[in-house]
C-alpha positions in Angstrom: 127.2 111.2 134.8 124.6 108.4 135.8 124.4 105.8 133.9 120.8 106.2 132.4 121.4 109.5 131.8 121.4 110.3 127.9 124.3 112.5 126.2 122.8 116.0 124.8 123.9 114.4 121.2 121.7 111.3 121.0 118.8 113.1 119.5 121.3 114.3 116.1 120.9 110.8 114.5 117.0 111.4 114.7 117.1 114.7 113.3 119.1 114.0 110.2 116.9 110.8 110.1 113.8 113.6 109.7 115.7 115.8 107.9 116.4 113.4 105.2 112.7 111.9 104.9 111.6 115.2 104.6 113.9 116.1 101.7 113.2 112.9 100.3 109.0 113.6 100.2 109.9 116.7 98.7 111.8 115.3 96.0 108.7 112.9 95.4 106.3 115.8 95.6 108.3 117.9 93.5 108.6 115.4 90.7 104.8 113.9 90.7 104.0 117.5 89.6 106.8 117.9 87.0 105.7 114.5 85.0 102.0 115.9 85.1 103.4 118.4 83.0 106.6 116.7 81.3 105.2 113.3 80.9 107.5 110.0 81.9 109.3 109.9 78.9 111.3 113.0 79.2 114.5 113.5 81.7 112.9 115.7 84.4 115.4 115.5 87.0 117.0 119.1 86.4 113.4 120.3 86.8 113.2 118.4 90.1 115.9 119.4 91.2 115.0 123.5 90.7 111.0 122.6 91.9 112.4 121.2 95.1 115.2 123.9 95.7 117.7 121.7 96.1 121.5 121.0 94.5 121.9 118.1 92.0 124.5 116.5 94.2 121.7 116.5 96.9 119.4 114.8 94.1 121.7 111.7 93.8 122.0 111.1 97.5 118.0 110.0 97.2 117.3 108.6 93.4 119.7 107.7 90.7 117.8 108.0 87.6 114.7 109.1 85.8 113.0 105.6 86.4 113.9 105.3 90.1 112.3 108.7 90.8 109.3 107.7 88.7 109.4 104.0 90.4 109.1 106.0 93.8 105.8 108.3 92.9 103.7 105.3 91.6 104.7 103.3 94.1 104.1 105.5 96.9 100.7 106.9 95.3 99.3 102.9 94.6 100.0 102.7 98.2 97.8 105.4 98.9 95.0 104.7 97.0 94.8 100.9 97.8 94.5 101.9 101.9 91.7 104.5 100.0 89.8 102.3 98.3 90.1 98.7 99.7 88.7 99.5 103.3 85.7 100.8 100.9 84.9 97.6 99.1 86.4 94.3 100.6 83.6 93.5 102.5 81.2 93.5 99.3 79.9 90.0 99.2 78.9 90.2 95.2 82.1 90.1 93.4 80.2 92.1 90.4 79.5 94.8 92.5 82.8 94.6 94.4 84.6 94.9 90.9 82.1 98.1 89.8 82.9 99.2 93.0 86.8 99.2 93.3 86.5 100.7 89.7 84.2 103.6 90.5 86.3 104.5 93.4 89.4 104.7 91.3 88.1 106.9 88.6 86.3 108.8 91.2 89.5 109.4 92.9 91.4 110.4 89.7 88.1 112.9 89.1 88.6 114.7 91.9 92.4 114.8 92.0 93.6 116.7 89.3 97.1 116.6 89.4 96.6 112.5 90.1 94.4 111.9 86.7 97.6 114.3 85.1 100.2 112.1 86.3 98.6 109.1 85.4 97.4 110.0 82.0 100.8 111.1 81.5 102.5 107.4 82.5 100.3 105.9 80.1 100.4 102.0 80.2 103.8 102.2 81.1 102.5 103.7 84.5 99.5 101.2 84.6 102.3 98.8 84.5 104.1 100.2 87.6 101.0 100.5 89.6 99.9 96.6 89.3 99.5 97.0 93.2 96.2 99.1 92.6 94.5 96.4 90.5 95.9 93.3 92.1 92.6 92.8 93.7 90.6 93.0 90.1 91.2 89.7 88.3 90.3 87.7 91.3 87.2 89.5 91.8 86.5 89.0 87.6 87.2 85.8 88.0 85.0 84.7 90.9 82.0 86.9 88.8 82.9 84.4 86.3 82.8 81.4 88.4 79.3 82.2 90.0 78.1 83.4 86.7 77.6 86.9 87.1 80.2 87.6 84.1 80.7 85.8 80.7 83.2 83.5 80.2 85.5 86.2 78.8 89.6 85.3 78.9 90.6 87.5 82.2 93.1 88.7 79.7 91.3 90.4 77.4 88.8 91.5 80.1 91.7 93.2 82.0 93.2 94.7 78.7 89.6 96.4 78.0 89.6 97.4 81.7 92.8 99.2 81.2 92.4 100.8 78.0 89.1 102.3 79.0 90.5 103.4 82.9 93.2 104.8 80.2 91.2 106.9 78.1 88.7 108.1 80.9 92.0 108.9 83.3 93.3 111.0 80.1 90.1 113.0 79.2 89.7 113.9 83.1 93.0 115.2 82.9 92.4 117.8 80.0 88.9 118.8 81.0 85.8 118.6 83.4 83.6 115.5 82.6 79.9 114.6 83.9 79.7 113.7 87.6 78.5 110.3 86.7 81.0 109.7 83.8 83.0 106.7 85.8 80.0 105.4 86.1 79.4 105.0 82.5 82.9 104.3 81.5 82.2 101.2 84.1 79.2 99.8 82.9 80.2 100.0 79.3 83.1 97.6 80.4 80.7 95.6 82.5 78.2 94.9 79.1 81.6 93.9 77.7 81.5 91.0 79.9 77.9 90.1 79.3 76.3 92.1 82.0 72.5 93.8 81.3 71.8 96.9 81.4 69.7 96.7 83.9 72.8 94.9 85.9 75.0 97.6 85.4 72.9 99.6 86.3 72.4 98.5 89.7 76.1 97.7 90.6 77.0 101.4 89.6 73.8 103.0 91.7 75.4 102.5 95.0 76.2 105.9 96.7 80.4 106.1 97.2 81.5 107.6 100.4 83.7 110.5 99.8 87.7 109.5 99.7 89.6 111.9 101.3 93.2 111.5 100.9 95.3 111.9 104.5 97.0 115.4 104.8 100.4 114.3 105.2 99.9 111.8 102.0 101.8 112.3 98.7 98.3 113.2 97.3 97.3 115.8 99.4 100.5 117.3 99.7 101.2 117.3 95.9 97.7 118.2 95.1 98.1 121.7 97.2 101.9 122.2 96.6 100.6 122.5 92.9 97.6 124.9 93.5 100.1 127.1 95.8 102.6 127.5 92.0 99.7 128.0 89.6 98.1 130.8 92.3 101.6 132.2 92.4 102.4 131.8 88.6 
């Protein structure tokens, strides 16, 4: 055989490479819609296991435990919605706007992605937690408002917690229920008069038009988002 010719068994170590990420995306799909409905607290991973069709031995070859499987969703969703949103507002010059910005895209996104704002309202704060990723960008862009005066000398502490409690609460009452079209915007610019803004201020840096975020069709998102349309059609 020449020597640069390539033995009909080279390609197995690619397929069972596939093979495996595709069981593993499964298992990640399968369990972003089971603590929607479960919540985080609860041990989901028999439910997984029977939503992604697959033996419990299988299971352990790819996550461990509740919190690994958990640890894998949020990390693989804030991944998704930072290449999202960050295109969208880093070159935004005004860090007030930039801030309203970022924020509006995220609630926007949670708006429009059911099963998203139901995973995330059921993580709670322990889920904010994991997904620090998604708002690494915010304190900077608070404090720079700060700096050049566009924001009260508020502690970035207590700025953040207020953030977070309201993104909480709006996240949680788009899960159960439809809301106004322009409710992120007024969740927003009640946290922005929190930090000294005017009205006519918030105003403005909430008026902006967002482009549409579509998620990618191979993303956790999308895929998640249809897989769980596809059961409740069929259910």
């Amino acid at each position: 055989m020449p020597a640069t010719a390539k033995s009909p068994l080279d390609h197995r170590p690619r397929v069972a490479a596939e093979r495996r990420e595709r069981m593993r995306r499964r298992l990640i799909e399968s369990a972003m819609i089971v603590f929607a409905e479960k919540g985080v607290g609860a041990s989901v991973i028999p439910e997984v296991v029977a939503a992604a069709e697959v033996s419990q031995g299988s299971f352990y070859n790819y996550f461990r435990t509740n919190d690994d499987l958990l640890a894998a969703v949020s990390s693989e969703l804030s991944a998704e919605m930072i290449e999202l949103i960050e295109p969208a507002v880093g070159d935004i010059a005004d860090p007030a706007l930039r801030a309203a910005t970022g924020m509006r895209y995220y609630l926007h996104l949670a708006r429009s992605q059911r099963l998203l704002a139901r995973f995330l309202a059921a993580g709670g704060l322990r889920l904010l937690s994991q997904q620090s990723e998604v708002f690494r960008y915010l304190p900077a862009d608070l404090e720079e408002g700060q700096q050049k005066g566009r924001f009260a000398p508020v502690p970035l502490d207590i700025v953040l917690d207020v953030a977070a409690g309201a993104a909480l609460v709006a996240i949680d009452r788009m899960a159960r229920g439809r809301v106004a079209k322009d409710y992120p915007e007024k969740i927003i610019a009640a946290v922005l008069r929190t930090l000294g803004m005017t009205i006519e201020e918030t105003e403005r840096v909430t008026a902006p038009v967002l482009r549409k975020l579509v998620p990618a069709a191979d993303s956790l998102l999308a895929r998640a988002q249809a897989r769980a349309k596809a059961q409740d059609a069929a259910g």
